[in-house]
N, CA, C and O of each residue as an XYZ file, in Angstrom:
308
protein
N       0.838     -1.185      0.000
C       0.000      0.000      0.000
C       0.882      1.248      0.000
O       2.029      1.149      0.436
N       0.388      2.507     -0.496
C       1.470      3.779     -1.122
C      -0.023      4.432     -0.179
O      -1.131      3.964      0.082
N       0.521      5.439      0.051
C      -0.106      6.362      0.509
C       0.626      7.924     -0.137
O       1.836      8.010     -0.344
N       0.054      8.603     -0.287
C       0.270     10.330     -0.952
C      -0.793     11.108     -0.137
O      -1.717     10.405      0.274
N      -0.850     12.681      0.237
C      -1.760     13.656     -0.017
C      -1.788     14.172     -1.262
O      -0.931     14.444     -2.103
N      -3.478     14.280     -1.164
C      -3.994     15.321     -2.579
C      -4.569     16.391     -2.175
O      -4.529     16.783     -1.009
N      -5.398     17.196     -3.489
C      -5.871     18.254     -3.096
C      -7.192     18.282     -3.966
O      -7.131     19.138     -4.849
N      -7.890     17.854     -3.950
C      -9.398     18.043     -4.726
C     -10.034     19.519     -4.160
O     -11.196     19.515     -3.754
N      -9.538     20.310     -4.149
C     -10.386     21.538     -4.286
C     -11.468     22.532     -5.010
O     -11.960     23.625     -4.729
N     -11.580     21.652     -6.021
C     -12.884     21.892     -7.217
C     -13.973     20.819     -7.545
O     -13.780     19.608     -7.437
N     -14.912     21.284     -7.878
C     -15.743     20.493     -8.483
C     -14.827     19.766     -9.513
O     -14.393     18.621     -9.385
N     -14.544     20.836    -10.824
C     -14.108     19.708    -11.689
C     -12.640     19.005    -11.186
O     -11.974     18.139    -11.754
N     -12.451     19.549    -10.198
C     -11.236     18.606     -9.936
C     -11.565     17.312     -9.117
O     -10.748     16.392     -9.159
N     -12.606     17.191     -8.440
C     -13.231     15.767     -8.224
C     -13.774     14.918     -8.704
O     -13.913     13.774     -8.273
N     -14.391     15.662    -10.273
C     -14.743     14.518    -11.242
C     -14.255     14.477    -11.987
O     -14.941     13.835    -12.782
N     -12.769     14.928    -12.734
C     -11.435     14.774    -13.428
C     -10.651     13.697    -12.415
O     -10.084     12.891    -13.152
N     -10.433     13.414    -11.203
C     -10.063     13.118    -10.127
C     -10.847     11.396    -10.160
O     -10.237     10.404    -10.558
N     -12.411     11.378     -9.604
C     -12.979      9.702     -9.785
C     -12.827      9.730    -11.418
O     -12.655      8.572    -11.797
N     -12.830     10.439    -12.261
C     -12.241      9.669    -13.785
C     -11.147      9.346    -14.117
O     -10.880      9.404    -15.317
N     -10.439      9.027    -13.449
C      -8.762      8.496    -13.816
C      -8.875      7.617    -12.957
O      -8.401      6.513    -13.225
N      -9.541      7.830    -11.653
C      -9.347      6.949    -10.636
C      -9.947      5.377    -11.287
O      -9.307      4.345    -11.488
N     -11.286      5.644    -11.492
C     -11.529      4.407    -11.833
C     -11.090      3.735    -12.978
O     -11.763      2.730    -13.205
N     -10.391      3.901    -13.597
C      -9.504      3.436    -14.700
C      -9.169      1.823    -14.425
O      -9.190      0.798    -15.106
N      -8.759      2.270    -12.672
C      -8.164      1.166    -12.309
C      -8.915      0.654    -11.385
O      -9.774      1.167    -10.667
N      -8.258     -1.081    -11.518
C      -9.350     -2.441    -10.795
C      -8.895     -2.294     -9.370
O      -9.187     -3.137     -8.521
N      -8.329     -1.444     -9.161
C      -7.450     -1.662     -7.015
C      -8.187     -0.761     -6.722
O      -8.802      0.024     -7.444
N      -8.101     -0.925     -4.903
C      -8.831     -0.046     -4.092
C      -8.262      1.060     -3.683
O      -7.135      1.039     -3.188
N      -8.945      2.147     -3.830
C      -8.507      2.983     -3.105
C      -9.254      4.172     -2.297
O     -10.190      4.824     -2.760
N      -8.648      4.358     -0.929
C      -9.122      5.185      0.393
C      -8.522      6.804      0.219
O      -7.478      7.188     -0.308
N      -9.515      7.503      0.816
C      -9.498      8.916      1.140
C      -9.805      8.700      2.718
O     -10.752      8.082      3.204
N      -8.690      9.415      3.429
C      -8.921      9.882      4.564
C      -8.369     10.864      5.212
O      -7.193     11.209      5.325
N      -9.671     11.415      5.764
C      -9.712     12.945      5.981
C     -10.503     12.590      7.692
O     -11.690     12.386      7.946
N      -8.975     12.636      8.883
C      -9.372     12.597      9.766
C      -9.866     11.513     10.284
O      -9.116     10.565     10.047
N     -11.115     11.112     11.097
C     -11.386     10.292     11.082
C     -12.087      9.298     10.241
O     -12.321      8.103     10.421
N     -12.403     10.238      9.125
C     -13.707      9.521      7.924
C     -12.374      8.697      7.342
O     -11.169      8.944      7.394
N     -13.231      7.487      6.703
C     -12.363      6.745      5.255
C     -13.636      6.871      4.291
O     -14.679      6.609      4.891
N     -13.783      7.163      3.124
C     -13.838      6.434      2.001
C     -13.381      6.359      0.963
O     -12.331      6.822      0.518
N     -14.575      5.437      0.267
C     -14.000      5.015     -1.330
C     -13.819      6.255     -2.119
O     -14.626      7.158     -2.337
N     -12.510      6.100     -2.526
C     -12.105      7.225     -3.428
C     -12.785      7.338     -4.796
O     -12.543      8.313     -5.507
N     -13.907      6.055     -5.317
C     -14.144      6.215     -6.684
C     -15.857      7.133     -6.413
O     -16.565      7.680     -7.259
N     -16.051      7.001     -5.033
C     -17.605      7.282     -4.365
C     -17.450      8.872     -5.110
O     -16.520      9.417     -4.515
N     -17.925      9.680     -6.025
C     -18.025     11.229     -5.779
C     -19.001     11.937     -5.053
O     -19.103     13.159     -5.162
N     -19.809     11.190     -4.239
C     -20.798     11.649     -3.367
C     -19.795     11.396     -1.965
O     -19.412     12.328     -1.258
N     -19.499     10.126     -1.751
C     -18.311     10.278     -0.637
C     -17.070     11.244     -0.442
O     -16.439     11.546      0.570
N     -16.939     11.635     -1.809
C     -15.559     12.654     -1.636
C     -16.277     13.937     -1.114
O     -16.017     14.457     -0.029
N     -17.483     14.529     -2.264
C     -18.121     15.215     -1.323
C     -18.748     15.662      0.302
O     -19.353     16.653      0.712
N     -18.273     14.423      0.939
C     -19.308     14.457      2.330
C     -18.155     15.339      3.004
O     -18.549     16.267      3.710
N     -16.628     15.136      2.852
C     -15.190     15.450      3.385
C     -15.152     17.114      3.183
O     -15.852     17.695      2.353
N     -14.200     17.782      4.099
C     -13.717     19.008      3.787
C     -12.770     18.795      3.045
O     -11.757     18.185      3.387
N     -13.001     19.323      1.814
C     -12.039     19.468      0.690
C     -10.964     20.928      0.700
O     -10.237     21.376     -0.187
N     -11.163     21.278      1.724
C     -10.462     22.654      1.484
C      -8.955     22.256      2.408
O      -8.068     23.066      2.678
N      -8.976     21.021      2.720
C      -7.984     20.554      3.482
C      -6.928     19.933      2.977
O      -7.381     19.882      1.834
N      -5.627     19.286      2.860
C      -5.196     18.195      1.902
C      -6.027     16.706      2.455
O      -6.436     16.717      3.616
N      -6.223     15.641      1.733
C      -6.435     14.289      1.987
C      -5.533     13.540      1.634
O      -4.732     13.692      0.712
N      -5.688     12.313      2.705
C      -4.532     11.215      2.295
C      -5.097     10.147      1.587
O      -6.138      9.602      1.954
N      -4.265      9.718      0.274
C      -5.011      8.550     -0.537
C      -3.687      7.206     -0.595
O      -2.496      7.049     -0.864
N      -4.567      6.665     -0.262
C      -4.143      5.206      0.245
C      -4.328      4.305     -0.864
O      -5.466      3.839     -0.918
N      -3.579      3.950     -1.709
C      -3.324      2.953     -2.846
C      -3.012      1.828     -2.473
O      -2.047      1.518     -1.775
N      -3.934      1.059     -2.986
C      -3.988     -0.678     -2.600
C      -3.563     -1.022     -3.391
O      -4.351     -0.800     -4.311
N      -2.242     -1.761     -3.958
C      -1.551     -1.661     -5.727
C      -0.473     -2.306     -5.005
O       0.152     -1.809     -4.068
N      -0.246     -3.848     -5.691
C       0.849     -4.121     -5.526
C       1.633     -3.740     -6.909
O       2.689     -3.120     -6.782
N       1.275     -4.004     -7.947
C       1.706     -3.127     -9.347
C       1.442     -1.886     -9.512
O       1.096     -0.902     -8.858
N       1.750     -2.256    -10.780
C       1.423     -0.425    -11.636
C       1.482      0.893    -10.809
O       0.969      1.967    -11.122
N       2.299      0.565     -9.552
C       2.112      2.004     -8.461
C       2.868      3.630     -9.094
O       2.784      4.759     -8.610
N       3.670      3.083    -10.482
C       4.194      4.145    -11.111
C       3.317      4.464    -11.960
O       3.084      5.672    -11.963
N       2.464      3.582    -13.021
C       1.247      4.105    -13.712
C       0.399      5.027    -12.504
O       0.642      6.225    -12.651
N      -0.204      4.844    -11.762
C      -0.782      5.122    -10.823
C      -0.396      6.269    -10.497
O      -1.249      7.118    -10.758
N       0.679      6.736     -9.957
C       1.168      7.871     -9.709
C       1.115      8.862    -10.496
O       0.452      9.864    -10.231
N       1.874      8.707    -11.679
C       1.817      9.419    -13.060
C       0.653     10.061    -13.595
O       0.635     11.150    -14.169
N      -0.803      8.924    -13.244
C      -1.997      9.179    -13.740
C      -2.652     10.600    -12.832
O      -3.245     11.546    -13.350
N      -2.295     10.393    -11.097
C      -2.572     11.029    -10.166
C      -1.729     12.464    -10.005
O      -2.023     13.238     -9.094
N      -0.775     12.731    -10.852
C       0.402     13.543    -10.370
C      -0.607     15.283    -10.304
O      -0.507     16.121     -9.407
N      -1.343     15.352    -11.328
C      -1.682     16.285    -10.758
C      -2.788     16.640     -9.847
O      -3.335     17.716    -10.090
N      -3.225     15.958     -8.855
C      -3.722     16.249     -7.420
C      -2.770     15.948     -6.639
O      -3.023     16.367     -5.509
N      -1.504     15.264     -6.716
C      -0.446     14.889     -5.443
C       0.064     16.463     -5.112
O      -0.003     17.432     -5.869
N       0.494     16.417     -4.001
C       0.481     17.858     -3.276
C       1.917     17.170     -3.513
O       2.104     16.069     -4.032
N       2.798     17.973     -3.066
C       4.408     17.737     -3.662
C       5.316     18.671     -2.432
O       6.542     18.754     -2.500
């Protein structure tokens, strides 16, 4: 498991954001505090304060460099 912070601070950056995400067959978590969810949920990303960074938790024993690459622009750096 890889873990990164992101930054979904827009609308279209949360549904540019679950459209890459689900690309892929692995799981992956948003957590913000005490909440977890599914990162592909866009009603779940919504429930979170987005004005915060979140941590996304990649379940990927492969492709964690596709993955990254795909994600690079919400990874906070």
């Amino acid at each position: 498991m890889k873990t990164v912070q992101i930054s979904l601070n827009s609308i279209d950056k949360v549904k540019s954001f679950v459209n890459d995400i689900t690309k892929f067959d692995y799981d992956f978590d948003l957590v913000s505090g005490r909440y977890v969810i599914d990162a592909k949920s866009i009603m779940g990303i919504f429930s979170l304060d987005l004005s915060k960074p979140i941590d996304l938790n990649i379940h990927a024993e492969d492709d964690v460099d596709v993955i990254l690459a795909t994600l690079d622009p919400y990874i906070i750096k």
